[in-house]
C-alpha positions in Angstrom: -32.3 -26.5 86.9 -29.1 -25.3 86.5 -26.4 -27.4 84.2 -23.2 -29.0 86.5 -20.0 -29.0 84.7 -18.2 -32.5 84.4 -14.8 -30.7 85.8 -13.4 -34.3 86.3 -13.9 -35.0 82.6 -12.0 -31.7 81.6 -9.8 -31.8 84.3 -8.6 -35.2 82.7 -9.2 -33.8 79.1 -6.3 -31.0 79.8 -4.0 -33.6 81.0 -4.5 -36.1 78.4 -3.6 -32.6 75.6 -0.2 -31.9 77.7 1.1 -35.1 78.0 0.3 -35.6 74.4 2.3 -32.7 73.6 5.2 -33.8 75.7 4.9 -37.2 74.1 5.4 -35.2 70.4 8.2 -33.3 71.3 10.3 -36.3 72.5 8.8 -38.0 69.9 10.4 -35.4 67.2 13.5 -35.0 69.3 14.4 -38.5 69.5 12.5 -40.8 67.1 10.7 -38.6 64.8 12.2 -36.6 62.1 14.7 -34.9 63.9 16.2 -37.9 65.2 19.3 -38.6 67.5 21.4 -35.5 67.9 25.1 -34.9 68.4 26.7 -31.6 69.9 30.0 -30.3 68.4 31.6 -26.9 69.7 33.4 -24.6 66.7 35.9 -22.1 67.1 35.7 -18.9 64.8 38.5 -16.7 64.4 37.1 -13.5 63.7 34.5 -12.1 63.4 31.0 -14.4 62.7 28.9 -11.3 61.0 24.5 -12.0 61.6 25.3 -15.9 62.7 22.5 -16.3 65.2 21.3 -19.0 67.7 19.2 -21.5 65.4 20.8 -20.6 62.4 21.1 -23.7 59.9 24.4 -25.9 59.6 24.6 -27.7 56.5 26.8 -30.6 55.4 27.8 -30.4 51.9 24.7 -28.6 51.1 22.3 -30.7 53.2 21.2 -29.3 56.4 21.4 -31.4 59.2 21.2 -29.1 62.6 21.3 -26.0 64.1 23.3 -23.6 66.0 22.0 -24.3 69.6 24.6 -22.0 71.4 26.6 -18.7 70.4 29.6 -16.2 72.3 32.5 -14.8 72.7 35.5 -16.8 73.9 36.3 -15.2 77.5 40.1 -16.1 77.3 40.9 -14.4 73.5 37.9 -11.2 72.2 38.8 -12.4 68.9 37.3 -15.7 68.4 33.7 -16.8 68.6 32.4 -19.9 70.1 29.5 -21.5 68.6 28.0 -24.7 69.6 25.9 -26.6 66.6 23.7 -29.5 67.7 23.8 -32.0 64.2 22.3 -35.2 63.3 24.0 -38.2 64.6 24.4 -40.1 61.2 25.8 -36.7 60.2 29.7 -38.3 58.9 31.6 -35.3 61.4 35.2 -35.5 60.6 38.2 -33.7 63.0 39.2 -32.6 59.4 35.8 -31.8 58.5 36.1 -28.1 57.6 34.0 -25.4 58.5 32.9 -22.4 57.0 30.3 -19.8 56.9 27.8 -19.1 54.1 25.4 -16.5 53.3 22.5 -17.8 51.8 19.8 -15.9 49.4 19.4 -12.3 48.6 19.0 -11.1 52.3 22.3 -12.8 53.1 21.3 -15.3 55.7 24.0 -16.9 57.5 24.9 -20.7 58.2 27.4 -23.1 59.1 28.6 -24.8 56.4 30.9 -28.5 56.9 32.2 -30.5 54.2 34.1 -32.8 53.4 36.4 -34.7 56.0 38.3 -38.0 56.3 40.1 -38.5 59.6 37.9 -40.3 62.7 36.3 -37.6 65.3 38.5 -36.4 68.3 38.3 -38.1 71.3 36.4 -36.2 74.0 32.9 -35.9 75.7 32.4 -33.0 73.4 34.7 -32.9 69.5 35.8 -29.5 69.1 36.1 -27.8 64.9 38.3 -25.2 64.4 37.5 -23.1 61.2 39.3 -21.8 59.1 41.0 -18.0 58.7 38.8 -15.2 57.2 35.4 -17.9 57.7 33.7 -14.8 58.8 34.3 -12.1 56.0 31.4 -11.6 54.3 31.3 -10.8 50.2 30.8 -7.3 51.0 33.8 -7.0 53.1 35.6 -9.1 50.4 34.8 -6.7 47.7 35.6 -3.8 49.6 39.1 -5.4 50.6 39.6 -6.7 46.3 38.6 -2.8 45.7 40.8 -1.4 48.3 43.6 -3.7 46.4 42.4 -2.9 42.9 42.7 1.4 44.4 46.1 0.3 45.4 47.1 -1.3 42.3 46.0 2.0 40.1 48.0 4.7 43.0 51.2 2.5 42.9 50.6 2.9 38.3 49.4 5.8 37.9 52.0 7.9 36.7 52.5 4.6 33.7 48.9 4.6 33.2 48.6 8.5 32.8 51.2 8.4 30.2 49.4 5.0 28.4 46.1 7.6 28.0 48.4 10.1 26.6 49.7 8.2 23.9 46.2 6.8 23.1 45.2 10.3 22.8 48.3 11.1 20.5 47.6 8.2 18.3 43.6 8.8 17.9 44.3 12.4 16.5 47.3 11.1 14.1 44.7 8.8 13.0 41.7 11.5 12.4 44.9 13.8 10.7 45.5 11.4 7.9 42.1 10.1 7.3 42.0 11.0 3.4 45.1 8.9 3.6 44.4 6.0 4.9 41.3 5.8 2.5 43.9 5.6 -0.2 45.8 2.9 1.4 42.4 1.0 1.8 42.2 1.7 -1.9 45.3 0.7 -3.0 44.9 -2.5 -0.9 41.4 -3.3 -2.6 42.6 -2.9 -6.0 45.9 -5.0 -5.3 43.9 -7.9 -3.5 41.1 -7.5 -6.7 38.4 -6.7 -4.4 36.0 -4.6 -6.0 32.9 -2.5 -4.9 29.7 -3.6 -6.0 27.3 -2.4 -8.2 24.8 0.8 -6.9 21.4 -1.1 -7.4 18.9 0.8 -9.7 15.3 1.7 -8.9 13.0 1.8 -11.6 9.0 3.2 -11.2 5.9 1.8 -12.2 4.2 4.8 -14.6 0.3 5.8 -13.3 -2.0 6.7 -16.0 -1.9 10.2 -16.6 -4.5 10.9 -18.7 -7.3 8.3 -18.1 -9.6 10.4 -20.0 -12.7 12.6 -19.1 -15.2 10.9 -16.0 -17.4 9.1 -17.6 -19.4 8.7 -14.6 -18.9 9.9 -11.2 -18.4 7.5 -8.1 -20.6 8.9 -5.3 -19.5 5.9 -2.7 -17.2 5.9 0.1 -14.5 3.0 -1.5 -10.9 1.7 -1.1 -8.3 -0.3 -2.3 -6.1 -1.9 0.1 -3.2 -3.7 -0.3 -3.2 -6.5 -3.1 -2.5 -9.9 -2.2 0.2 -12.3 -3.8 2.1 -15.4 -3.4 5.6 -15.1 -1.9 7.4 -15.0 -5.2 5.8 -11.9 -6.1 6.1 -10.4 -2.8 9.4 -9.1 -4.3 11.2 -5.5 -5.8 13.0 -8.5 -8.3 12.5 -8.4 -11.7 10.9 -11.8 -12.2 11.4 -14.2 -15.5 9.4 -16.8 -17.0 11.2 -19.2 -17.3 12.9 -18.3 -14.6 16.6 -17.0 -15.0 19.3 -14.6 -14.8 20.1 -12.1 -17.5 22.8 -9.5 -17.5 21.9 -6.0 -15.9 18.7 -7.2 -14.0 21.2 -7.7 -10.8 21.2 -4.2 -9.9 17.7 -3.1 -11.2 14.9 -3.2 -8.6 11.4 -2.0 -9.2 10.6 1.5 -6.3 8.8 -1.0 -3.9 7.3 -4.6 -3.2 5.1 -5.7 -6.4 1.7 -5.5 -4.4 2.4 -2.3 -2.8 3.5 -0.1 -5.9 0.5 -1.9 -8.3 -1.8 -0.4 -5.2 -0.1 2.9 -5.1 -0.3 3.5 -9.0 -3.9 2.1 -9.4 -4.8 5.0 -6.1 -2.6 7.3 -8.6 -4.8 6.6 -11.9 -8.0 6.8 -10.0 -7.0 10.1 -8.8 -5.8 11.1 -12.2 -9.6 10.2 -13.0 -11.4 12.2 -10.8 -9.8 13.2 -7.7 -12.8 14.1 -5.6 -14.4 10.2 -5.7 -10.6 8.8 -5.7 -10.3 5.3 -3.4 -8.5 5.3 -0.1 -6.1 3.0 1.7 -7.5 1.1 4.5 -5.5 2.7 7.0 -6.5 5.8 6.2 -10.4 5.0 7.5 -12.3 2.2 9.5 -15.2 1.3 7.1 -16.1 1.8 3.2 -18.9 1.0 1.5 -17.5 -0.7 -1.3 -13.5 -2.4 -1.5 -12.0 -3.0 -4.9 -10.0 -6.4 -4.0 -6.7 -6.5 -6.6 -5.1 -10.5 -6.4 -1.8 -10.1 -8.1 -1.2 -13.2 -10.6 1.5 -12.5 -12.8 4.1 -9.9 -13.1 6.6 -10.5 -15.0 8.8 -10.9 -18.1 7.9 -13.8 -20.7 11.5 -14.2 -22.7 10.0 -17.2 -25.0 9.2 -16.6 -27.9 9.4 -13.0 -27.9 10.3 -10.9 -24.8 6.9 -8.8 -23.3 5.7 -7.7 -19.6 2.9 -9.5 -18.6 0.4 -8.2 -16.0 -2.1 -10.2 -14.4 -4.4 -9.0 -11.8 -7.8 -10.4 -10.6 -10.8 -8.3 -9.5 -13.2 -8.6 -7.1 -15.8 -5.2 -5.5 -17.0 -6.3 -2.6 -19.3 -3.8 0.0 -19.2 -3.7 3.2 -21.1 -6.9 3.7 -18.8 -8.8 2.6 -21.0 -9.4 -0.5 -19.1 -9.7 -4.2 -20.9 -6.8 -6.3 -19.0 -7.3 -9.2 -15.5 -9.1 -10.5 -13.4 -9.3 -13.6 -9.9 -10.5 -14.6 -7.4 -8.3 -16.2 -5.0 -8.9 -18.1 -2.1 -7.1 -20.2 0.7 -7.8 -22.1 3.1 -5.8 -23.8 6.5 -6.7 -26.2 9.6 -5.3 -26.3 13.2 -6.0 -28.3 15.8 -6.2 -26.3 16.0 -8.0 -22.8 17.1 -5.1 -20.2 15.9 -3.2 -17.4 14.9 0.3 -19.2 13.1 -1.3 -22.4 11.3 -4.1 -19.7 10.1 -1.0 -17.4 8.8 1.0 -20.6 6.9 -2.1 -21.8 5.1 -2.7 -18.0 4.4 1.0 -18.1 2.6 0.6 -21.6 0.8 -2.7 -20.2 -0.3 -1.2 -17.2 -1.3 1.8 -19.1 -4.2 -0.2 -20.7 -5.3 -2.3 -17.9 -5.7 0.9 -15.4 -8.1 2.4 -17.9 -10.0 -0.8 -18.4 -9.6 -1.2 -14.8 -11.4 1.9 -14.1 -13.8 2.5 -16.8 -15.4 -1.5 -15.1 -15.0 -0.1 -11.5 -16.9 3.1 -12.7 -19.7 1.4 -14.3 -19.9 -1.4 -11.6 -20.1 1.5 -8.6 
């Protein structure tokens, strides 16, 4: 049995879709969010470059229409007729000027009104004129304020020629008397009292030289890396206890940061020990067995009651675990007369002298 199509039903289905579409078009046209619409005709003179039919017209940044017409005026080839078709409640002005903007980075072109107080000219259809050079775009604009600037430098340039000539003149009068002017800058310092400061001076922290013979050989794969400190010690300063300034420790600075020169001279001593088991850094391999830890705790200079470099520096061998094999505190202490730089750095050298070999004679026996 065959199936008979209802063609009254879609006959009467297609209607009902076009007449709804119909219905939505005057809907948006008229009631619907394009609303009432008012047709104005604008006169370019010049050239309107990319303006096309349904480009946007705005109104003080707003858009409120289109262009809905676009051509040449038959009676003069150098304006351009548009018509724009704008919303009614849009406040059109006969002094309302007009202009044309490019919008975005591909330049897109649209009316632009603003402004305005007069009432609209009488007439079935208001007419804009607007105004001279609406059409120029920025390219043209910068190629006519280049053009100008070229102009500018042709009309000068025999002035400006001579200008770069002088300049030239001037810069090798200035590299002739060089030595000279260093003296004026001199003599002016030493008028005005201005004077250089101080050259700061580097002092070293001494490695053990002679730690003695091995007493027993480290057959591991070990490191030291960089101690760790509090911020205060995280310094090439000289550091006091109490803390204070004292003549001549302004300039003196010790060769590096405290942690990074106690790790570089403990490496040094261990190597002075026995060069073939020395530690590494741990940048120079990805895993050790074992790690000798160093916390620094003290470094300093104890002025009361009798001036002596402390040392201070915690322990700990840990293996590649993360296990604690072994740990110890050290600590050193050495006196010296009289409070400056070269008799404070002889005095670390001498504490750090005996806490190096105690240092690794444990590590030795503890490996």
């Amino acid at each position: 049995m065959e199936t008979r199509a209802p063609f009254v039903i879609v006959g009467a289905f297609v209607l009902a879709a076009i007449a709804a579409v119909f219905g939505f078009i005057y809907w948006l046209h008229n009631t619907g969010g394009l609303g009432q619409r008012v047709t104005y005709h604008v006169q370019f003179e010049g050239s309107v470059p990319g303006l096309l039919v349904g480009a946007g017209v705005l109104f003080n940044g707003i858009r409120v229409g289109e262009v809905s017409d676009l051509g040449l005026a038959p009676d003069d080839p150098r304006r351009v007729n548009a018509t724009i078709s704008v919303s009614s409640a849009t406040p059109v002005r006969a002094d309302t000027k007009v202009g044309l903007e490019f919008q975005g980075l591909t330049g897109v072109p649209v009316i632009a009104l603003e402004g305005g107080t007069a009432k609209a000219n009488s007439g079935p259809v208001p007419t804009l004129i607007a105004e001279q050079g609406t059409g120029q775009s920025m390219t043209q604009a910068a190629r006519d304020a280049l053009r100008r600037v070229d102009s500018v430098l042709a009309e000068n340039s025999g002035p400006l020629k001579d200008t770069i000539a002088n300049f030239k003149v001037f810069s090798e009068g200035l590299s002739r008397n060089t030595a000279k002017l260093d003296g004026i800058v001199a003599g002016l310092e030493r008028m005005t009292g201005a004077t250089t400061p101080p050259p700061k001076i580097t002092y070293d922290l001494r490695a053990v030289q002679n730690p003695g013979a091995p007493g027993k050989t480290i057959n591991v794969q070990w490191a030291i890396p960089e101690p760790t400190a509090v911020a205060m010690l995280e310094t090439q300063r000289f550091l006091f206890q109490p803390a204070q300034e004292y003549p001549g420790f302004s300039e003196a600075m010790w060769a590096d940061a405290l942690p990074k020169l106690i790790q570089a001279r403990l490496i040094e001593s261990f190597e002075n020990y026995d060069l073939a088991h020395a530690p590494l850094r741990m940048a120079d391999i990805g895993q050790t067995d074992f790690q000798l830890l160093i916390d620094v705790r003290r470094f300093r200079i104890a002025v009361d009651p009798t001036p002596a470099a402390e040392i201070g520096l915690s322990a700990r061998i840990v293996d590649k675990n993360g296990m604690v094999v072994a740990s110890r505190l050290f600590e050193e202490s050495e006196k010296f007369d009289k409070v400056e730089p070269p008799a404070a750095v002889t005095a670390f050298d001498v504490a750090f002298g005996r806490l190096a070999k105690n240092m690794i004679a444990w590590t030795a026996q503890a490996l």
